[in-house]
C-alpha positions as a printed Julia matrix, in Angstrom:
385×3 Matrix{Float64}:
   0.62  -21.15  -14.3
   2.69  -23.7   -12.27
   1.45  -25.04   -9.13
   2.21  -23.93   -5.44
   1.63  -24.31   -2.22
  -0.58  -20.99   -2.25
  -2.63  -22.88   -4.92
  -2.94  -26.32   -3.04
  -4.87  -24.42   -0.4
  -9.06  -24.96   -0.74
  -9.59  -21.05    0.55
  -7.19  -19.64   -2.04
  -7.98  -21.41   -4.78
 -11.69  -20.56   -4.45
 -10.92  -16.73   -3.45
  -8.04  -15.51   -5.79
  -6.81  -14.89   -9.09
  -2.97  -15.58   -9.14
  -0.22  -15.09  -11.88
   3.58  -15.64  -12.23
   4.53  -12.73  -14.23
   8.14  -14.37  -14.32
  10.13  -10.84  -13.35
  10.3    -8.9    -9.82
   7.25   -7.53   -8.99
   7.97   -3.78   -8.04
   4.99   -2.46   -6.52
   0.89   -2.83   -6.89
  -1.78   -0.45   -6.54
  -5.87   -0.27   -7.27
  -7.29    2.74   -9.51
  -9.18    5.29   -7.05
 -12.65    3.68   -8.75
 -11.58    0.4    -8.03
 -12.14   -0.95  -11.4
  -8.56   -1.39  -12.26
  -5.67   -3.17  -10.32
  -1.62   -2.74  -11.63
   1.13   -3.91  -10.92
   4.84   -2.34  -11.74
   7.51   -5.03  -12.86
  11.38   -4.89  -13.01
  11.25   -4.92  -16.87
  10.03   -1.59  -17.66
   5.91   -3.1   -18.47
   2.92   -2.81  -16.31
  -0.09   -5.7   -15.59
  -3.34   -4.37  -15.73
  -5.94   -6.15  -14.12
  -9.5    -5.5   -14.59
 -12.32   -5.95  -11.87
 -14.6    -6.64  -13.63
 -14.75  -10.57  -12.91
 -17.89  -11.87  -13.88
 -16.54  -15.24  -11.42
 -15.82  -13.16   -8.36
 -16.33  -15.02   -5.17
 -18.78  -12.6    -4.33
 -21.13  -14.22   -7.35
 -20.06  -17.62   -6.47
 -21.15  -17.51   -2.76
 -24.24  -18.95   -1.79
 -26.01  -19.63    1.64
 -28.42  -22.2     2.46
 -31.76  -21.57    3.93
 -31.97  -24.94    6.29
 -29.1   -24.51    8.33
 -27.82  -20.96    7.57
 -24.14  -22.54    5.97
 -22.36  -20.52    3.72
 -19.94  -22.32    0.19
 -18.72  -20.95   -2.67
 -18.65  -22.99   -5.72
 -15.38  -23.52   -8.0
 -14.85  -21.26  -11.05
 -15.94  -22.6   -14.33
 -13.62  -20.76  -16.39
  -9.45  -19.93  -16.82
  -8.62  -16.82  -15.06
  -7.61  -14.2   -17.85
  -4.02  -12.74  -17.93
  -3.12   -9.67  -17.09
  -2.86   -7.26  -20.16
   1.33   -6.25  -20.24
   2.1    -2.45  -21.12
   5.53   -1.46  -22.01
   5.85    2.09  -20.13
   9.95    2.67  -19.75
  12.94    1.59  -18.2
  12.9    -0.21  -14.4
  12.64    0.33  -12.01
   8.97    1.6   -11.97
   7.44    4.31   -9.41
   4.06    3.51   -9.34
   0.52    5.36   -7.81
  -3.2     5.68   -9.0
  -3.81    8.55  -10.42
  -7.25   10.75  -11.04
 -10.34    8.2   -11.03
  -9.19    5.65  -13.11
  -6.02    5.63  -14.29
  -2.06    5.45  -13.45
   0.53    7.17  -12.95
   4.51    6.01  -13.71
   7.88    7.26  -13.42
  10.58    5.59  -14.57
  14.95    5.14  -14.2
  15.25    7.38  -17.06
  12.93   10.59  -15.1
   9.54    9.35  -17.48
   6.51   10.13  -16.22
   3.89    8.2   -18.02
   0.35    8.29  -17.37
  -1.32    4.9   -18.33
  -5.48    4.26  -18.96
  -7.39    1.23  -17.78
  -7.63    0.16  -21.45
  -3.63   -0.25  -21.56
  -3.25    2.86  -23.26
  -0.16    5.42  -22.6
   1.13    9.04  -22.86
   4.36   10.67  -21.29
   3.51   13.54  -18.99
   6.47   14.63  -19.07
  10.76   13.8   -19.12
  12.51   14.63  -15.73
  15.8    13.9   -16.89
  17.81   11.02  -16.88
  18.13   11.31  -13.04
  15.07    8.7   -12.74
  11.71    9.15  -10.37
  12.57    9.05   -6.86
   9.15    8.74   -5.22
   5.49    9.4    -6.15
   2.82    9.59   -3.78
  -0.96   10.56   -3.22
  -2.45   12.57   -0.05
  -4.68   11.0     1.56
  -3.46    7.63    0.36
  -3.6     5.85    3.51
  -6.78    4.89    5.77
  -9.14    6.8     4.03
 -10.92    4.69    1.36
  -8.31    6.0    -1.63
 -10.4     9.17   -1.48
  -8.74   12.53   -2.22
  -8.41   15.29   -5.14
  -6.64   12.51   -7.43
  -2.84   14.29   -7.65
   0.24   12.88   -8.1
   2.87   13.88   -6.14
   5.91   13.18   -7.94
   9.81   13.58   -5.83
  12.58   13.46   -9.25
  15.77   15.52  -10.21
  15.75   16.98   -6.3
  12.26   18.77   -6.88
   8.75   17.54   -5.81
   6.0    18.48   -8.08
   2.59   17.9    -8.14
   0.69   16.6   -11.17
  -3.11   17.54  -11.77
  -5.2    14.6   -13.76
  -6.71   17.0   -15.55
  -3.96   18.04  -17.48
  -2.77   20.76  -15.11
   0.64   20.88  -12.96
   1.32   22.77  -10.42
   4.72   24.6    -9.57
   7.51   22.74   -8.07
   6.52   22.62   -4.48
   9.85   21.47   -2.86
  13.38   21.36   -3.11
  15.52   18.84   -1.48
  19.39   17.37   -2.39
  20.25   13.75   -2.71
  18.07   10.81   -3.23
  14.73   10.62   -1.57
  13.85    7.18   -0.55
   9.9     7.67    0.12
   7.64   10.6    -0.12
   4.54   11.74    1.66
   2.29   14.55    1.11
   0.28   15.91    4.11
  -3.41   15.69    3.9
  -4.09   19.58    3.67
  -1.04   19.51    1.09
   0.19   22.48    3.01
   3.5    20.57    4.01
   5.68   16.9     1.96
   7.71   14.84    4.26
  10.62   13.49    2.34
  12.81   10.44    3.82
  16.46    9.5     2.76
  19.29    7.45    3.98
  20.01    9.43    6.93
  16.56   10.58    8.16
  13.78   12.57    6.76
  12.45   16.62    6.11
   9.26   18.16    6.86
   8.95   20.84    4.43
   6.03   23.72    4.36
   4.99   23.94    0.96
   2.92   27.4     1.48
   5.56   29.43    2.71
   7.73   32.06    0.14
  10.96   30.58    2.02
   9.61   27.29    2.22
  10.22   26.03    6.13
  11.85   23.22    6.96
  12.11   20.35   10.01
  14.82   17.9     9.62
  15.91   15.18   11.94
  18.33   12.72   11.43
  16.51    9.23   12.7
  18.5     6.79    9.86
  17.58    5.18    6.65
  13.54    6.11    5.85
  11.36    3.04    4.39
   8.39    4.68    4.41
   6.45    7.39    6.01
   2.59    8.31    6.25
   0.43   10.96    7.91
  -2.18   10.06    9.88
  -5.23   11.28    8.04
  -6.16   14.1    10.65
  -2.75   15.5     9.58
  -1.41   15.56   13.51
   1.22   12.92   13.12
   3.82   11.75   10.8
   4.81    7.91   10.72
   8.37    6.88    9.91
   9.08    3.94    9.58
  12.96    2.61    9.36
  15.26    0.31    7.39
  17.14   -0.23   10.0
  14.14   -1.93   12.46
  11.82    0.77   14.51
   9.49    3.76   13.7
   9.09    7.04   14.57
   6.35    9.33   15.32
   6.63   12.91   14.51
   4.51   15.86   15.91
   3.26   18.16   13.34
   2.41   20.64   15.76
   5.67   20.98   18.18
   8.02   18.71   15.44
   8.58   16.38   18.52
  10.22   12.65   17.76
   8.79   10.16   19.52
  10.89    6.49   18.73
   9.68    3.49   18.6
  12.56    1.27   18.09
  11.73   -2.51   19.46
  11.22   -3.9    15.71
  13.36   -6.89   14.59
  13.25   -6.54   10.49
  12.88   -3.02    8.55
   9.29   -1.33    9.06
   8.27   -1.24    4.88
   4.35   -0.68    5.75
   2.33    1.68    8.06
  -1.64    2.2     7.54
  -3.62    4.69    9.92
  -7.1     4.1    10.65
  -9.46    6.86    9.07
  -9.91    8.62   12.67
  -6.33    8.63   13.02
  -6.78    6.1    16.45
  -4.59    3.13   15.21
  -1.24    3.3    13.14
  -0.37   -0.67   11.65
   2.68   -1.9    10.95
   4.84   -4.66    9.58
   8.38   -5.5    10.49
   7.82   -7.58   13.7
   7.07  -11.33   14.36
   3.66  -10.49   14.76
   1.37   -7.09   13.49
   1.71   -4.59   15.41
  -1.37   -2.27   16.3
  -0.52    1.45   18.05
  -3.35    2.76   19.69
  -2.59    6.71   19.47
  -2.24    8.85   22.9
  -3.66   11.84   23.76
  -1.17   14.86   23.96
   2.28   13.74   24.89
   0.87   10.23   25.91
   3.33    7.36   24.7
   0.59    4.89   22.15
   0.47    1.85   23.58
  -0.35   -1.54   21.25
  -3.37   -3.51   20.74
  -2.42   -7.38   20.86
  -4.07   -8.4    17.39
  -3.09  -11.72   15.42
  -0.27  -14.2    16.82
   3.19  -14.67   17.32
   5.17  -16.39   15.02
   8.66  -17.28   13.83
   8.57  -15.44   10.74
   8.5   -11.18    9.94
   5.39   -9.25    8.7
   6.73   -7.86    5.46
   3.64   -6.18    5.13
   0.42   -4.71    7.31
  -2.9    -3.49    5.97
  -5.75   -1.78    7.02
  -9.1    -2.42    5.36
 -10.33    1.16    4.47
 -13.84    0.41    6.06
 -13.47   -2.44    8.7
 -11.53   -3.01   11.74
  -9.63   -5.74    9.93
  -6.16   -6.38    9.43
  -4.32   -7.99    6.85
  -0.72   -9.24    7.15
   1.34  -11.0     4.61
   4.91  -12.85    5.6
   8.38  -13.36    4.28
   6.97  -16.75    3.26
   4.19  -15.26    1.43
   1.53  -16.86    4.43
  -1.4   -13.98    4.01
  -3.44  -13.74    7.17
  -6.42  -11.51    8.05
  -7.39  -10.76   11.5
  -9.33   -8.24   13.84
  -7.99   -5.35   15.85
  -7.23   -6.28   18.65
  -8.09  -10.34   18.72
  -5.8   -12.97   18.37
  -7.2   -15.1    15.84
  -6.45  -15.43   12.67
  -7.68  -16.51    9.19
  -4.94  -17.65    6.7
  -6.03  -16.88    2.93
  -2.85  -17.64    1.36
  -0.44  -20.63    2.82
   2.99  -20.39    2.88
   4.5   -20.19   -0.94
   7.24  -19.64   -2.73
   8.73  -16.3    -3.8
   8.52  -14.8    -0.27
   5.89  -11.7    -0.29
   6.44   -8.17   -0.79
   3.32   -5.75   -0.61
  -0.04   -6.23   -0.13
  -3.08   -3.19   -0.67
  -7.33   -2.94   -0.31
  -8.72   -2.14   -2.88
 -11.31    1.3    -2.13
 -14.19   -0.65   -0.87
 -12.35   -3.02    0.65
 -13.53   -6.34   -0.52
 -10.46   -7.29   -2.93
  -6.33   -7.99   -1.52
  -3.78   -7.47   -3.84
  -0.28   -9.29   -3.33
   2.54   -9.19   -5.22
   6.35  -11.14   -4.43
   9.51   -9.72   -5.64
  10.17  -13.47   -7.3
   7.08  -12.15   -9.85
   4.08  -14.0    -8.41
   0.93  -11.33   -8.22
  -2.62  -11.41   -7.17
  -6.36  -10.71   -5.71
  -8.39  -11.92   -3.36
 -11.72  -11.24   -3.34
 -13.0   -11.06    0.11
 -16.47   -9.94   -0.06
 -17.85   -8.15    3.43
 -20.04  -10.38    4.47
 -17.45  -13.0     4.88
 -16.4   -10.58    8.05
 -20.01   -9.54    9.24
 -19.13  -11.75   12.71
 -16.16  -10.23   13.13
 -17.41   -6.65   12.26
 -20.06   -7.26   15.31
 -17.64   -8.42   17.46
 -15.18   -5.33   17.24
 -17.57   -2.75   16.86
C-alpha cells in the first residue's frame, strides 16, 4: 500500500484500515450483523472485509488512572487484505442482505447473493438489461434493522427478494431506467427516481396507484423512517421533500453540487445531506411548516460528497471531494477531522449497525474503516443530549 496524505495523519493511521484496491470503487455497505463490510468494484469482484479485528482501536485504547488521559497504542501487525470475489460484469448494484450476507446485481441482470466466507450463488438472471437499483426498507436511520429483503428495480419491474429463499411477486412496474430506488418502511408503497423526476407507486393496490412529479434528474431518495416523508435528492443541486399523505412537493433547491446522500434520524426529526460547502442538517416541521437547518460543522471551500448519520448518536459524519473525513455534532460547529485531505477524491461513506466503525470508499479505488469506538464521543453525546 503506497503512502498518502490520509496515511501521514497520526489519527488515521492509529484508527483505520485502508486499501488501494487499484479499480473504481462502486459502492460499500456493512452486513445487517455487522460482522462483514463489502465493497463493489468496477471490475465485476467484490472486497470482503471481516470485523473481526483482533487490533481494533477499541482494544488498543487505554486510559490512565492519574490524570484521566486517554492513547491508543500503534498496531503490531500488517492489516490483512480484503478477500476479492469475482461476482459478474460492472457495474455492481450492491445492498446487505438477510443477517449476514450480500446481495449483487450486475450489467448483465445477475443477481448474486454472496456469504461472509466469499462464497457465491446466482439468485437469479434478469436479462441482459442489467440491475437498475437495489435497496432495503428501513435502510436509513434506523440501526440497519428491518425484515432483511432485497428490493431489487431490473428489466422495468421491482421485485422483492426474501433471504430465505423466498421471492415475492413483482411489486412494480415502471418504463425506462430507474436511477435510485426506495422502498417505504411499511413496504406498502417504492419510490422510483429517473432522469426526469421520480414515482410513488402503491404496491398493495390491484391497479397499483401511482404519484409522479417531474422535479429533474433523481440521485437518491429515502423515507424518513416514520414513513411521512420522502427525500429526493437531485443531480442537478437541491432536494425535495414529498408528502406521503397529501403527495405535496416541497423544494429545497439552494445546493451548489448534486445531493448523492440523505440520512434521517430514527425519529424522523433531522434529514442530512451532502452536496453543499458545508453539511446540511433539516430540522423537520410540523404540518405544512417549511424545516428549517441546524448550523452543524463549518464552512468550507470544498462540497460534501457525502453525509452520515450515526445510527445511535447525534453525530455526523461528512466526507469531501478531497477525501477530508470529518465528524461533528448536530448542531455545533466543531469539527474532528479523521481522514486529511488525500488523493482519489471521496465517494461514499456508511456506519456500520452499532455505529462504532466508518466505511469510505473513492471512485480512484482507495477503501476503508475507521473504527471509532463510542466512548471516543461520550463528551459530545452529553453535550447534545
Amino acid at each position: 500500500m503506497s503512502t498518502t496524505e490520509a496515511e501521514a495523519s497520526p489519527l488515521f493511521a492509529l484508527l483505520a484500515r485502508q486499501w488501494n484496491l487499484e479499480v473504481q470503487v462502486q459502492a460499500g455497505a456493512f452486513s445487517r450483523d455487522g460482522a462483514s463490510l463489502a465493497f463493489a468494484l468496477a471490475d465485476g469482484t467484490l472486497a470482503l472485509v471481516s470485523m473481526e479485528d483482533p487490533e481494533a482501536a477499541g482494544v488498543r485504547w487505554r486510559m490512565s488512572i492519574e490524570d484521566g488521559r486517554s492513547t491508543i497504542s500503534p498496531r503490531a501487525r500488517p492489516i490483512s487484505a480484503p478477500t476479492r470475489v469475482s461476482v459478474g460484469e460492472g457495474p455492481l448494484r450492491l445492498s446487505a442482505f438477510g443477517p449476514a450476507s450480500f446481495l449483487v446485481g450486475d450489467a448483465n441482470g445477475r443477481l448474486v447473493r454472496v456469504e461472509a466466507d466469499g462464497s457465491a450463488r446466482v439468485v437469479v438472471e434478469c436479462d441482459s438489461a442489467g440491475v437498475d437499483a437495489i435497496a432495503n426498507p428501513c435502510a436509513a436511520g434506523d440501526g440497519m434493522e428491518g425484515d432483511g429483503t432485497a428490493w431489487v428495480a431490473a428489466s422495468g419491474s421491482v421485485t422483492r427478494y426474501d433471504p430465505d429463499g423466498g421471492t415475492a411477486r413483482a411489486m412494480a412496474r415502471y418504463e425506462g431506467t430507474a436511477r435510485a430506488l426506495a422502498p417505504a418502511p411499511d413496504s406498502a408503497s417504492v419510490a422510483l427516481g429517473f432522469e426526469a423526476g421520480l414515482s410513488i407507486i402503491d404496491v398493495q393496490e390491484t391497479a397499483g396507484e401511482r404519484f409522479e412529479t417531474g422535479i429533474g434528474p433523481v440521485e437518491t431518495l429515502s423515507w424518513s423512517p416514520d414513513g411521512r416523508r420522502l427525500a429526493a435528492g437531485l443531480l442537478d443541486g437541491g432536494m425535495a421533500l414529498i408528502d406521503r399523505a397529501d403527495r405535496r412537493v416541497l423544494r429545497l433547491p439552494d445546493y451548489p453540487a448534486p445531493v448523492r446522500t440523505l440520512d434521517w434520524s430514527a425519529d424522523s426529526r433531522h434529514l442530512v445531506t451532502g452536496g453543499a460547502f458545508r453539511t446540511i442538517v433539516w430540522a423537520m416541521g410540523e404540518g405544512g411548516e417549511r424545516p428549517r437547518t441546524l448550523e452543524t460543522g463549518c464552512s468550507g471551500f470544498v462540497a460534501v460528497e457525502a453525509a452520515r448519520l450515526n445510527p445511535h448518536l447525534p453525530l455526523v459524519a461528512a466526507g469531501y471531494e478531497n477525501g477530508m473525513i470529518v465528524v461533528m455534532a448536530i448542531g455545533h460547529r466543531d469539527e474532528l477531522v479523521i481522514r486529511a485531505p488525500a488523493p482519489g477524491g471521496l465517494h461514499d461513506l456508511s456506519w456500520s449497525p452499532d455505529g462504532e466503525h466508518l466505511a469510505f470508499h473513492t471512485a480512484q479505488g482507495w477503501a476503508g474503516v475507521i473504527d471509532l469506538p463510542a466512548h471516543m464521543f461520550k463528551q459530545i453525546n452529553r453535550r447534545t443530549a
